[in-house]
VMD Tcl script that builds the backbone (N, CA, C; Angstrom):
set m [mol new atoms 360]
animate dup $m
set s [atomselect $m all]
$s set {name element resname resid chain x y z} {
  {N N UNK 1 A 0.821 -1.192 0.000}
  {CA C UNK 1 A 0.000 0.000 0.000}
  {C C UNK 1 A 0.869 1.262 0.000}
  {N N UNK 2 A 1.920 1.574 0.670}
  {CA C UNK 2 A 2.889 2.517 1.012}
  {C C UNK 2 A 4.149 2.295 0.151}
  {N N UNK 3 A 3.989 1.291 -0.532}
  {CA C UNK 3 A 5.506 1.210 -1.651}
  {C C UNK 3 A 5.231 2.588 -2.666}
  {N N UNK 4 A 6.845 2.675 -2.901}
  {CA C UNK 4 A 7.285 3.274 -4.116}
  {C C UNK 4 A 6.107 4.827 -3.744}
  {N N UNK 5 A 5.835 5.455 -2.914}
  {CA C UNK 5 A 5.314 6.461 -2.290}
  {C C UNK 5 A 6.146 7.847 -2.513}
  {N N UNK 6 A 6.770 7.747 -2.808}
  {CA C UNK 6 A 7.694 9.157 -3.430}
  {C C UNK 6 A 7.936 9.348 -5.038}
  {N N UNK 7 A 7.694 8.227 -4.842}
  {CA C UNK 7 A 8.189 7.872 -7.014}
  {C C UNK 7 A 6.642 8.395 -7.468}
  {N N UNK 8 A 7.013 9.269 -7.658}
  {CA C UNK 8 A 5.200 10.158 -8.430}
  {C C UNK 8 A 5.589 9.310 -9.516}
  {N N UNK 9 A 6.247 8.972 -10.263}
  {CA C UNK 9 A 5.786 8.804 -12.091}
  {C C UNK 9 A 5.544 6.861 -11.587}
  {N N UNK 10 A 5.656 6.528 -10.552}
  {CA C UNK 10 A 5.401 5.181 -10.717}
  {C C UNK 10 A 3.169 4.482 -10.664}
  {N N UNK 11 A 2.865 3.941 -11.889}
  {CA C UNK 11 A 1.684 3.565 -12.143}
  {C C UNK 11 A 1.178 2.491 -10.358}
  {N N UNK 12 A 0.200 2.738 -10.062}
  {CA C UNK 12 A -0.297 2.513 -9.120}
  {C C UNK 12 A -1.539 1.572 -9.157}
  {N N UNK 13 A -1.410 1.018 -8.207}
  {CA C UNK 13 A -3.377 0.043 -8.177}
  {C C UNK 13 A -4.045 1.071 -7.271}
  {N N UNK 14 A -5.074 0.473 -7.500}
  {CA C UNK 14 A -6.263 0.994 -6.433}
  {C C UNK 14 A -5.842 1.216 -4.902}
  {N N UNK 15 A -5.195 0.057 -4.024}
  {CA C UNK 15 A -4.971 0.657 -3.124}
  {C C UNK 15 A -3.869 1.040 -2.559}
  {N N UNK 16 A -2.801 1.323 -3.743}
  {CA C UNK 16 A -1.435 2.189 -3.647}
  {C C UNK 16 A -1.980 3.278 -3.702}
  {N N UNK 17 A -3.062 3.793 -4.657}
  {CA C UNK 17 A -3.728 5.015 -5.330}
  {C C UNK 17 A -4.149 5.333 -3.347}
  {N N UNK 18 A -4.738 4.465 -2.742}
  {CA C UNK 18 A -5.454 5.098 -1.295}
  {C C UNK 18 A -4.442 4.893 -0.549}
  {N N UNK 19 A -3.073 4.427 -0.068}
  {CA C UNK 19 A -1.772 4.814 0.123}
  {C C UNK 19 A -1.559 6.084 0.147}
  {N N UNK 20 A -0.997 6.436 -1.353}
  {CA C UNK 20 A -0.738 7.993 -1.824}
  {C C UNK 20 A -1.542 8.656 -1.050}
  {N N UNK 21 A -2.960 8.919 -1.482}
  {CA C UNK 21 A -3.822 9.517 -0.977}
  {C C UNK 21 A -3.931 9.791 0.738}
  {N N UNK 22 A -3.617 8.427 1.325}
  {CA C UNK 22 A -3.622 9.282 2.796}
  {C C UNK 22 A -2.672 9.469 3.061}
  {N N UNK 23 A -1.183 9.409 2.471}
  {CA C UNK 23 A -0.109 9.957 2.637}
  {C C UNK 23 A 0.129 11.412 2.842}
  {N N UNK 24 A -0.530 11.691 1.500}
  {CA C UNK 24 A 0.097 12.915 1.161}
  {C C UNK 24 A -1.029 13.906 1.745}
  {N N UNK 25 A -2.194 13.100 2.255}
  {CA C UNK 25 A -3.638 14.059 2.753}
  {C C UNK 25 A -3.005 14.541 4.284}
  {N N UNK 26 A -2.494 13.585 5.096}
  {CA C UNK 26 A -2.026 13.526 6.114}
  {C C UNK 26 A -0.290 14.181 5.871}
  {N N UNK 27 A 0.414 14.331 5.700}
  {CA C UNK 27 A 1.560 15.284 5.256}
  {C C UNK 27 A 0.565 16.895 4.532}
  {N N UNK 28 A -0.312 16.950 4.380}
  {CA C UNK 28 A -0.910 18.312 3.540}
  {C C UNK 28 A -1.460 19.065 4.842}
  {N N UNK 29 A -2.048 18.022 5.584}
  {CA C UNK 29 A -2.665 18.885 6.958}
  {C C UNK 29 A -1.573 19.191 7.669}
  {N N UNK 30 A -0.456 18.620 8.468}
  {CA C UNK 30 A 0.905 18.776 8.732}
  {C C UNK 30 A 1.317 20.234 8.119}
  {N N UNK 31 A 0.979 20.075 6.916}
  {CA C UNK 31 A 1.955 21.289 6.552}
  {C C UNK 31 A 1.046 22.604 6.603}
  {N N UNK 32 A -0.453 22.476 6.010}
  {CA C UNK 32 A -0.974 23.788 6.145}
  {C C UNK 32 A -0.837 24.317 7.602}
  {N N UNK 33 A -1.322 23.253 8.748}
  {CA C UNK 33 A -1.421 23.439 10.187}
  {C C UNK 33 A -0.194 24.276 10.410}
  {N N UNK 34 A 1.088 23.880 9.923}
  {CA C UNK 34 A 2.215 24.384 10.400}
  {C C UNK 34 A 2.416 25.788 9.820}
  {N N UNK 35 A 1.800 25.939 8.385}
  {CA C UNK 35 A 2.383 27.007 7.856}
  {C C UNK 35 A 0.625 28.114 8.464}
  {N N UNK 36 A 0.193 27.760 8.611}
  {CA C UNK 36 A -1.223 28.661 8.874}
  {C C UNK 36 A -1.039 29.569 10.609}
  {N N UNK 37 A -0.123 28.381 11.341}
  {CA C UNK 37 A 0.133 28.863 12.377}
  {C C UNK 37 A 1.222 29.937 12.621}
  {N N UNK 38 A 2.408 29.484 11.753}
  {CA C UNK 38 A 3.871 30.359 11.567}
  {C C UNK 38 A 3.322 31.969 11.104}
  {N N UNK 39 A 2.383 31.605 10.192}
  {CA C UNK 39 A 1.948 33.011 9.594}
  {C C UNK 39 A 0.970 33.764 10.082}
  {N N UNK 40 A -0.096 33.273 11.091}
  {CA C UNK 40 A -0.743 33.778 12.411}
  {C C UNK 40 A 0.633 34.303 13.217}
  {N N UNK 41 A 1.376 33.773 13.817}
  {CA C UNK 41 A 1.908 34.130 14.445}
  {C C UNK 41 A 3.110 35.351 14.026}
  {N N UNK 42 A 3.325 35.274 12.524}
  {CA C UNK 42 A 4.733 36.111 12.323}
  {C C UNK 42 A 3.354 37.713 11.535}
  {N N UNK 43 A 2.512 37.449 12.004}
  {CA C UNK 43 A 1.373 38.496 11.868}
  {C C UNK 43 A 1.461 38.851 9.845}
  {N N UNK 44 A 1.721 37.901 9.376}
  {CA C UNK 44 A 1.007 38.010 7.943}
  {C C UNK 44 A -0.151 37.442 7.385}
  {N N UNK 45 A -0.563 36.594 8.222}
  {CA C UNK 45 A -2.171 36.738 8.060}
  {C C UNK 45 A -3.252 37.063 9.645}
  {N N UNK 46 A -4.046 37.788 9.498}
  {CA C UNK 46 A -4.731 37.687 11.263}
  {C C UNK 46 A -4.651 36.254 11.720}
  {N N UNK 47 A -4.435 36.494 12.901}
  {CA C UNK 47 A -4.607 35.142 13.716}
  {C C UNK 47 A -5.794 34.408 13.769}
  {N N UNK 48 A -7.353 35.146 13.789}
  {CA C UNK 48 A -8.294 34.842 13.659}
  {C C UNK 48 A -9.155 34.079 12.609}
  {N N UNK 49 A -8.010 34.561 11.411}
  {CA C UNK 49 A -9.091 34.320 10.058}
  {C C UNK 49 A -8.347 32.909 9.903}
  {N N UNK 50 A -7.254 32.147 10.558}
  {CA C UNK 50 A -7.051 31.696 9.717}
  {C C UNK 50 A -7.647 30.322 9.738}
  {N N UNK 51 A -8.576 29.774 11.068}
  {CA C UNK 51 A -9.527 28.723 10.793}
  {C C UNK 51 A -9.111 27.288 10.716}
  {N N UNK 52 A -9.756 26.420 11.075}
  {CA C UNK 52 A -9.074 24.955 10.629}
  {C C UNK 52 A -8.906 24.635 9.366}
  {N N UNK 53 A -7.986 23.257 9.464}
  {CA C UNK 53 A -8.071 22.341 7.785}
  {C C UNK 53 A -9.366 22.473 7.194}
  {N N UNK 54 A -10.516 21.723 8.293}
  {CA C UNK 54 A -11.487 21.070 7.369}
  {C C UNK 54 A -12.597 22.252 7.170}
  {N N UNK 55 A -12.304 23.442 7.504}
  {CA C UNK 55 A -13.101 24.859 7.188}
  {C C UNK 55 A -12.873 25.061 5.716}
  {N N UNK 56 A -13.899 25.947 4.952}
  {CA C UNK 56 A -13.445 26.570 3.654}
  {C C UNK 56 A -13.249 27.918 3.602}
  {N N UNK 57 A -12.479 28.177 2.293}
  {CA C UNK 57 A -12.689 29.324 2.402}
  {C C UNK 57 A -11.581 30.367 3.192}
  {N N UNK 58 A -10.583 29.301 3.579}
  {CA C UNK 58 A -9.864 30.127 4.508}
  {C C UNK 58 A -8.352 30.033 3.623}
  {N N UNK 59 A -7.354 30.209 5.144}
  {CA C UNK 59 A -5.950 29.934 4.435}
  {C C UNK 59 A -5.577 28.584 4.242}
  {N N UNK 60 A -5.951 27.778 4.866}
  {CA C UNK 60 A -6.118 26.061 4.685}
  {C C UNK 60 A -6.185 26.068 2.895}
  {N N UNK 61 A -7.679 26.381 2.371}
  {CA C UNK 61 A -7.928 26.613 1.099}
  {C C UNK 61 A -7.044 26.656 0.001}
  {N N UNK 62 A -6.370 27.745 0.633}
  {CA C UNK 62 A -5.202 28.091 -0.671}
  {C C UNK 62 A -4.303 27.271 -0.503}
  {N N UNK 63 A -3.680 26.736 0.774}
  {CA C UNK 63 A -2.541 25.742 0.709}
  {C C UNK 63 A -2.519 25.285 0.028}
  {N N UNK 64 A -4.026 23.986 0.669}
  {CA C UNK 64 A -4.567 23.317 -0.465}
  {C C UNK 64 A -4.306 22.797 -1.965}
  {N N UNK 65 A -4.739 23.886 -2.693}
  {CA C UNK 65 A -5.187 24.283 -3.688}
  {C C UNK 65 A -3.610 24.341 -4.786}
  {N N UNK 66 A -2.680 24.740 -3.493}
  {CA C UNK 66 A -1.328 25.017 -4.354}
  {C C UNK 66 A -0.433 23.570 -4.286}
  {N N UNK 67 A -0.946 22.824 -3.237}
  {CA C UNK 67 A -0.586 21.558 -2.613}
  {C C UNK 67 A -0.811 20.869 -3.681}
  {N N UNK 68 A -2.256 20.495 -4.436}
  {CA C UNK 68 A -2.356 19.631 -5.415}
  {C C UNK 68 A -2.010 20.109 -6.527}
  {N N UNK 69 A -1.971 21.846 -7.028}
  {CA C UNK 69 A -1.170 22.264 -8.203}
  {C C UNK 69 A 0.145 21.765 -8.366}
  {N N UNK 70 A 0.569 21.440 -7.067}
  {CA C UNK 70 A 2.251 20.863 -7.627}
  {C C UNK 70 A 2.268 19.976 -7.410}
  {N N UNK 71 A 1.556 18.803 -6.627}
  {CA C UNK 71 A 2.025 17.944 -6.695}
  {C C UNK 71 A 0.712 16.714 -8.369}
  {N N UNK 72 A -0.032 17.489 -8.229}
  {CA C UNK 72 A -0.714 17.221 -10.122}
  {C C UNK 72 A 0.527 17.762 -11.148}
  {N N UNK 73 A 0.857 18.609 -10.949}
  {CA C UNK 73 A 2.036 18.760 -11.971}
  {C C UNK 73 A 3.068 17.897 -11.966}
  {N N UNK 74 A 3.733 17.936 -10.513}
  {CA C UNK 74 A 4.913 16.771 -10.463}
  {C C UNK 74 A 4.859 15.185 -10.622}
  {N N UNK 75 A 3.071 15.178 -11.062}
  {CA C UNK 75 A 2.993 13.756 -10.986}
  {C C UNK 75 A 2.744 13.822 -12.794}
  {N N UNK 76 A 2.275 14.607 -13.504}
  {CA C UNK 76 A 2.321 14.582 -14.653}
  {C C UNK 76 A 3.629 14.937 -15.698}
  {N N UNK 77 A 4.514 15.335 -15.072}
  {CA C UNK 77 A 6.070 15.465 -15.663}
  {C C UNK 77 A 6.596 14.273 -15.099}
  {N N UNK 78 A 6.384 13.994 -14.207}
  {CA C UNK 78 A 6.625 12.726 -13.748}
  {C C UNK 78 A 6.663 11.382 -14.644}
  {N N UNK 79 A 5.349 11.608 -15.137}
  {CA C UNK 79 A 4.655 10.453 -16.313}
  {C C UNK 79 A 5.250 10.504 -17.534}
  {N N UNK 80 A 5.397 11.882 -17.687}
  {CA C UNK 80 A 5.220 12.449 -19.012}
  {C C UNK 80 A 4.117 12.808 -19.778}
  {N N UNK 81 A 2.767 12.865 -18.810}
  {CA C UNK 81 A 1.464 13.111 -19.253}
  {C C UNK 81 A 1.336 14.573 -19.545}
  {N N UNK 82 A 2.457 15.330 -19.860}
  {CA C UNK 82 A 2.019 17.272 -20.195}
  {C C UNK 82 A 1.733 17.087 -21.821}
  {N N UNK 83 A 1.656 16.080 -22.812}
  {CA C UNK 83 A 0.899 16.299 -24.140}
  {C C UNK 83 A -0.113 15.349 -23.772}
  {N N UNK 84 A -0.457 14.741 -23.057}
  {CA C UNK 84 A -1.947 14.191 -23.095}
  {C C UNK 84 A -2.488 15.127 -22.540}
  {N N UNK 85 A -3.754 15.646 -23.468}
  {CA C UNK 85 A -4.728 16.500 -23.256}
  {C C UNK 85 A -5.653 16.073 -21.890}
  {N N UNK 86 A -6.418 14.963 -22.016}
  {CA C UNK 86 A -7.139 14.217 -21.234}
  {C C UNK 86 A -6.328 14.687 -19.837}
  {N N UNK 87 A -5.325 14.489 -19.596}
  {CA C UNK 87 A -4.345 14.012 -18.198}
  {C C UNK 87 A -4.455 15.369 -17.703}
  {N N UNK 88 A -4.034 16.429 -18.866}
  {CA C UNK 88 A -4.222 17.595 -18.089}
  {C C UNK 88 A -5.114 18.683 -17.335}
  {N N UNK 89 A -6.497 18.354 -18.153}
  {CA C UNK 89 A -7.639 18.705 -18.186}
  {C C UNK 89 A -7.900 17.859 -16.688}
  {N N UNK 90 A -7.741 16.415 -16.470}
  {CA C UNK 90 A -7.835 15.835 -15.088}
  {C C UNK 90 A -7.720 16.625 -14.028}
  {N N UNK 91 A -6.245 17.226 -14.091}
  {CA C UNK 91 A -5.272 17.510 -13.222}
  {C C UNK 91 A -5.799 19.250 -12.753}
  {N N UNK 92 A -6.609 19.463 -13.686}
  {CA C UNK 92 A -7.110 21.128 -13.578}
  {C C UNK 92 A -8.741 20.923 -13.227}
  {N N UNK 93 A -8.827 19.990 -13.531}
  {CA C UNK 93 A -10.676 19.336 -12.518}
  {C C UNK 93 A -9.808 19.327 -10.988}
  {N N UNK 94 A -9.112 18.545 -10.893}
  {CA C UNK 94 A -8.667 18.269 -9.415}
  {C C UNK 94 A -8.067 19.586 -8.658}
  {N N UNK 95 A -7.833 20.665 -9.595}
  {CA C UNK 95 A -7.000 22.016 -8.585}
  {C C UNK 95 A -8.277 22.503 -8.640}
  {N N UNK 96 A -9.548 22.686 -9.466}
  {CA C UNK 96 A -10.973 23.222 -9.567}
  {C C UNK 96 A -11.369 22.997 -8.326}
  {N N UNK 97 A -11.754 21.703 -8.088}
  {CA C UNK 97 A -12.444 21.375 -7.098}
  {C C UNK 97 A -11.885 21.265 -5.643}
  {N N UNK 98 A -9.975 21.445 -5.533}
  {CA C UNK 98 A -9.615 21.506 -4.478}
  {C C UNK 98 A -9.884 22.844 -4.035}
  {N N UNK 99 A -9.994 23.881 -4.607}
  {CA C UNK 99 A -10.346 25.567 -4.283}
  {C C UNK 99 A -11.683 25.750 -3.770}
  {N N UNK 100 A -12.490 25.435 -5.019}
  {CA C UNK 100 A -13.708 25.381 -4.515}
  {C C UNK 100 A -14.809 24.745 -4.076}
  {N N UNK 101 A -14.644 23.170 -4.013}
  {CA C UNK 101 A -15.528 22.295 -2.947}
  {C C UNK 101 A -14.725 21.622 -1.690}
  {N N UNK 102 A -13.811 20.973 -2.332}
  {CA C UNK 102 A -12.880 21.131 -0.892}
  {C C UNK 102 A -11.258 20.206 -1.419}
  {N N UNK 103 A -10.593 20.460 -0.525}
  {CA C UNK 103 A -8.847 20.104 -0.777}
  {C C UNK 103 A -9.049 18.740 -0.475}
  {N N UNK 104 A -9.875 17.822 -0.200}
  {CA C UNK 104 A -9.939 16.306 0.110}
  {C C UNK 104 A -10.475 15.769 -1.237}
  {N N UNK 105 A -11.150 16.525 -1.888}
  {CA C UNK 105 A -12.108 15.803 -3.017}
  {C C UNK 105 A -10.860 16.324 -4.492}
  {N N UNK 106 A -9.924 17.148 -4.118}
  {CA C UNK 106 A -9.219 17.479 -5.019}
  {C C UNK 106 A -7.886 16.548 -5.264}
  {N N UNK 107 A -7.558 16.027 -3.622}
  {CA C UNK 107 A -6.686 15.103 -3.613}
  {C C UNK 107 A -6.946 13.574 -4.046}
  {N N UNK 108 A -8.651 13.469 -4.252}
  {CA C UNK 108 A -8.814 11.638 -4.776}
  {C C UNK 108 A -8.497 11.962 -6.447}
  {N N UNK 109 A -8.881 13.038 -6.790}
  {CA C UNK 109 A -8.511 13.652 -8.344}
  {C C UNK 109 A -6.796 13.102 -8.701}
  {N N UNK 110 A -6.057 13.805 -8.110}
  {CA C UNK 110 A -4.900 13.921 -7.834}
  {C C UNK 110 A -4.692 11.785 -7.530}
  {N N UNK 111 A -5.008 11.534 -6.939}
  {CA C UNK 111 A -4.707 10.171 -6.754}
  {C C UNK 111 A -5.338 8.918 -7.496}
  {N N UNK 112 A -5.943 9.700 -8.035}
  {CA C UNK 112 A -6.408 9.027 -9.299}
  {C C UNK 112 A -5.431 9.485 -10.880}
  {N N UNK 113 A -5.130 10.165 -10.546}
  {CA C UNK 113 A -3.903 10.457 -11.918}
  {C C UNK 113 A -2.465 9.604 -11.217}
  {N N UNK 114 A -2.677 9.050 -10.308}
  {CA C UNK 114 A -1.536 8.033 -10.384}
  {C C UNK 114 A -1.665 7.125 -10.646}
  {N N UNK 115 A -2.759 6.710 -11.283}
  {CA C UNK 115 A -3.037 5.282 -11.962}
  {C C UNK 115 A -3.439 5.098 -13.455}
  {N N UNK 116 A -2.856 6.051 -13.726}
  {CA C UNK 116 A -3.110 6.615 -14.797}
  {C C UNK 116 A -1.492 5.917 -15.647}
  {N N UNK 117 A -1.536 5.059 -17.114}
  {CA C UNK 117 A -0.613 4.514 -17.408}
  {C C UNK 117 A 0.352 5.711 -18.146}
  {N N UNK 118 A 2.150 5.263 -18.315}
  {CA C UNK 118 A 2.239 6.022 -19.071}
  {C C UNK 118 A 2.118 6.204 -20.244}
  {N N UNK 119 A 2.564 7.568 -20.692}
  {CA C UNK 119 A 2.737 7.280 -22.287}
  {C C UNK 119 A 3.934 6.768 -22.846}
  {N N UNK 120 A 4.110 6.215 -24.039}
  {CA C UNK 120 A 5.006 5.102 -24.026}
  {C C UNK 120 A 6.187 5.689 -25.841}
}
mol reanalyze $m
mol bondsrecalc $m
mol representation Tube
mol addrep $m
């Protein structure tokens, strides 16, 4: 389930694909938590606004949002999926919906383009 977990360009099953997925869901909260707090505290964003993970709408949001932009990108240079049209269009449903319905439903997007074969 946890093999080959760093190797973005490596093709995945179903439950390597839910591996990845709570890997990197669980390392994403880690990091917004950490960076949402550093920046409450070093007073570049109010302390108030900045809200939990599973809130929307907040600074969580954008982490988010930039969280699966790179790591959908690094998994598609990875592949070599940047001329498959299809792959990319995926990968921009999954930053869509991590912004605006939520960063969990953007990351099964995202973990579903790791099972995605390459091009050859």
């Amino acid at each position: 389930m946890f093999t080959h977990i760093t190797n973005l360009a490596h093709v995945r099953s179903i439950t390597e694909a839910l591996g990845f997925f709570l890997f990197y869901t669980v390392l994403l909260v880690g990091l917004s938590t950490f960076l949402g707090h550093y920046m409450g505290t070093l007073g570049l964003v109010e302390g108030g606004t900045v809200g939990t993970f599973f809130d929307g709408g907040h600074l969580h949001t954008m982490i988010g949002a930039g969280w699966t932009l790179i790591l959908s990108s690094m998994i598609l240079s990875g592949k070599k999926l940047t001329n498959d049209l299809m792959a990319v269009i995926v990968a921009l449903v999954g930053i869509y919906l991590s912004y605006t319905v939520d960063v969990l439903l953007g990351m099964v997007v995202v973990s579903y383009l790791t099972t995605v074969e390459t091009t050859k």
